[in-house]
C-alpha positions in Angstrom: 19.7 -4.6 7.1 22.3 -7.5 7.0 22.2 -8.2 2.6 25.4 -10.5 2.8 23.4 -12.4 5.7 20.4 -12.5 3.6 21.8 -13.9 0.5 23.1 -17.0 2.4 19.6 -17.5 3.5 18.6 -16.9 0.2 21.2 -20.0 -1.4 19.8 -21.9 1.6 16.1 -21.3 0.9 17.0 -22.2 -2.6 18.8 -25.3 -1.9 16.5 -26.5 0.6 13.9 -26.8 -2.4 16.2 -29.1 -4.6 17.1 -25.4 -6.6 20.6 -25.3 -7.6 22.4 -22.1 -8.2 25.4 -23.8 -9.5 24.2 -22.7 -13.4 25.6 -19.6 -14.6 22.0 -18.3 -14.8 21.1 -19.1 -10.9 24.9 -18.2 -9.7 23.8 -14.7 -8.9 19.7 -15.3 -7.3 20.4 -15.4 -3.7 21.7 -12.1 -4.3 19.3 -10.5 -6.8 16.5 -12.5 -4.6 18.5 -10.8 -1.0 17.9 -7.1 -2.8 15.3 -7.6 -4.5 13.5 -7.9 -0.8 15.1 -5.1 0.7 14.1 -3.0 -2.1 10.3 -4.2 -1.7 10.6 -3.2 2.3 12.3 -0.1 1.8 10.4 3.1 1.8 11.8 6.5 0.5 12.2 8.9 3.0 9.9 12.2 2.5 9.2 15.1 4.7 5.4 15.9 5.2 4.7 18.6 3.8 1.2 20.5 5.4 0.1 24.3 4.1 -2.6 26.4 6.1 -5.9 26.0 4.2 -6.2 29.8 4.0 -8.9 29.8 1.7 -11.1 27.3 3.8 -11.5 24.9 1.0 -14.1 22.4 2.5 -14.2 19.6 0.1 -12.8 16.7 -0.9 -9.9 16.1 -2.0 -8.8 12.4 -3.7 -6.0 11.0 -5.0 -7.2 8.1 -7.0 -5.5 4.9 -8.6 -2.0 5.6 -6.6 0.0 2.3 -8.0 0.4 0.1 -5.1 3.1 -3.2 -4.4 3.3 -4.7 -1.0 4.5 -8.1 0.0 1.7 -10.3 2.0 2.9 -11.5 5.2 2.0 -15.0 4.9 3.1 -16.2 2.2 5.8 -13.4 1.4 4.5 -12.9 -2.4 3.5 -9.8 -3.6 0.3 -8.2 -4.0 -0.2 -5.3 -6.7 -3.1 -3.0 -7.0 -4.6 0.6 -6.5 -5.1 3.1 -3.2 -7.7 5.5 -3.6 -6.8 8.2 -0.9 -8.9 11.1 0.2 -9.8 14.0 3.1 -11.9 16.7 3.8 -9.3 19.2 4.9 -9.2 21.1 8.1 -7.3 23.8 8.8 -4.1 22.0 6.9 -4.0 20.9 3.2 -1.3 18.3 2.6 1.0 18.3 -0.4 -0.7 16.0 -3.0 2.5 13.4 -3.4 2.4 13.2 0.2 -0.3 10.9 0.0 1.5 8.3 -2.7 3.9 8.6 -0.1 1.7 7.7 2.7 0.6 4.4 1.0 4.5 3.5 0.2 5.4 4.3 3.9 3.0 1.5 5.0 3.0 -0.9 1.6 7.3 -1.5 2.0 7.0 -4.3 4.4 4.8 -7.8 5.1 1.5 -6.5 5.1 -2.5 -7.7 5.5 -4.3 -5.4 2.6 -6.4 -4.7 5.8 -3.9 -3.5 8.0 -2.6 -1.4 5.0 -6.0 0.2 4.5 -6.6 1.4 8.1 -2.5 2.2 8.4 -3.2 4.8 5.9 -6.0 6.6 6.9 -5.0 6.6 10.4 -1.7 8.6 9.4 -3.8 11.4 8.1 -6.0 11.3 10.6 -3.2 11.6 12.9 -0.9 14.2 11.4 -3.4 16.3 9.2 -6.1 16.5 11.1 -8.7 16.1 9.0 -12.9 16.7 9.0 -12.8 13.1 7.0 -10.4 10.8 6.1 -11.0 7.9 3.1 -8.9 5.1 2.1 -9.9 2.3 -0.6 -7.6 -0.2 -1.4 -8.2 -2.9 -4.4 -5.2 -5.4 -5.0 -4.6 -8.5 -6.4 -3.2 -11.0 -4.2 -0.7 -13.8 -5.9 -0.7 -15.9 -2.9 -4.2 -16.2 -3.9 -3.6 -16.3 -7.6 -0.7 -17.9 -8.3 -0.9 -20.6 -5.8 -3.8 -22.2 -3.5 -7.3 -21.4 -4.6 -5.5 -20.1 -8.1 -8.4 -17.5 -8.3 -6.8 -16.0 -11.4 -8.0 -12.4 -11.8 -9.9 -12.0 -8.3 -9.3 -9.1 -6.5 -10.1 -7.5 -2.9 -11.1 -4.8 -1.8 -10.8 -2.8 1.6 -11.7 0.3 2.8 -11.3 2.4 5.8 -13.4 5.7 6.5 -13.1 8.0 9.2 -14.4 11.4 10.6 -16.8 12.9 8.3 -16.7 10.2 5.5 -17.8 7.8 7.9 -20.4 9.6 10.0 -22.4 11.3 7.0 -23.8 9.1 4.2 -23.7 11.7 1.6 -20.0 13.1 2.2 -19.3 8.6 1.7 -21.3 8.1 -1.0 -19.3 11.3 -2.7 -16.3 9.8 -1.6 -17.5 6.1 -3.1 -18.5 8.0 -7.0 -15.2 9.5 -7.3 -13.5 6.6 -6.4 -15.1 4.7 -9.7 -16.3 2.4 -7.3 -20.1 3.2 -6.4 -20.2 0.9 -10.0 -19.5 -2.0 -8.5 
């Protein structure tokens, strides 16, 4: 990551859009705007952490509402909302932040909410090994928002269901109730 590099772009960007940062107020935004960007597209670090399911616990287990930010790759403006994340373990239960940090890993960069959706449950899929695998994602998009259409208050929803939660219509419509969203 080049930040000196970046904030010139920035005071270009800026300048190309009749923006001064002459002011005493704008002096510093191609740098604040230069790390505020690497911030949004840098993940923490974590190691996965994975126990044997000794006890053979079978059912579901959800995190719901895990805060997500993510930037869309369009438009390069952010979109905020939720990630509903759950499995039916198999012989491996994961470490509950693990799966805030799953949504993270893949929400720090330009992103499609779609993309993000199936990112997530594809990583537990893959290292977990899961019976089921669940991800719902409901976001608010300000490219949609704040500019274009200006569909104030609209939100979309995406989902991605593998394995078990896919193939059998009860073990999704469990899945779907503890989200909060069977409502809908």
């Amino acid at each position: 990551m080049d930040l000196a590099a970046a904030e010139r772009a920035a005071a270009q960007f800026l300048r190309a859009l009749g923006i001064p940062t002459t002011s005493e107020s704008l002096r510093g935004t191609p740098a604040r705007m230069a790390r505020a960007y690497a911030e949004l597209f840098t993940p923490r670090p974590f190691d996965l952490t994975t126990f044997p399911n000794d006890e053979g616990y079978d059912e579901l287990v959800l995190a719901r509402a895990i805060p997500l930010r993510s930037v869309c790759e369009h438009h390069l403006l952010p979109f905020v909302g939720t990630a509903h994340v759950g499995y039916l373990p198999g012989s491996r239960i994961l470490g509950l932040s693990k799966l805030a940090r799953v949504v993270e890993l893949f929400a720090c960069r330009p992103q499609v909410q779609e993309r993000l959706t199936r990112q997530v449950a594809d990583w537990l899929q893959e290292h977990l090994e899961p019976k089921g695998v669940g991800v719902v994602v409901e976001a608010e998009h300000t490219c949609m928002t704040l500019r274009g259409v200006q569909a104030t208050g609209s939100r979309t929803l995406t989902s991605t269901l593998l394995g078990t939660l896919r193939e059998d219509a009860r073990s999704r419509a469990e899945f779907l109730m503890l989200t909060g969203l069977s409502r809908c």
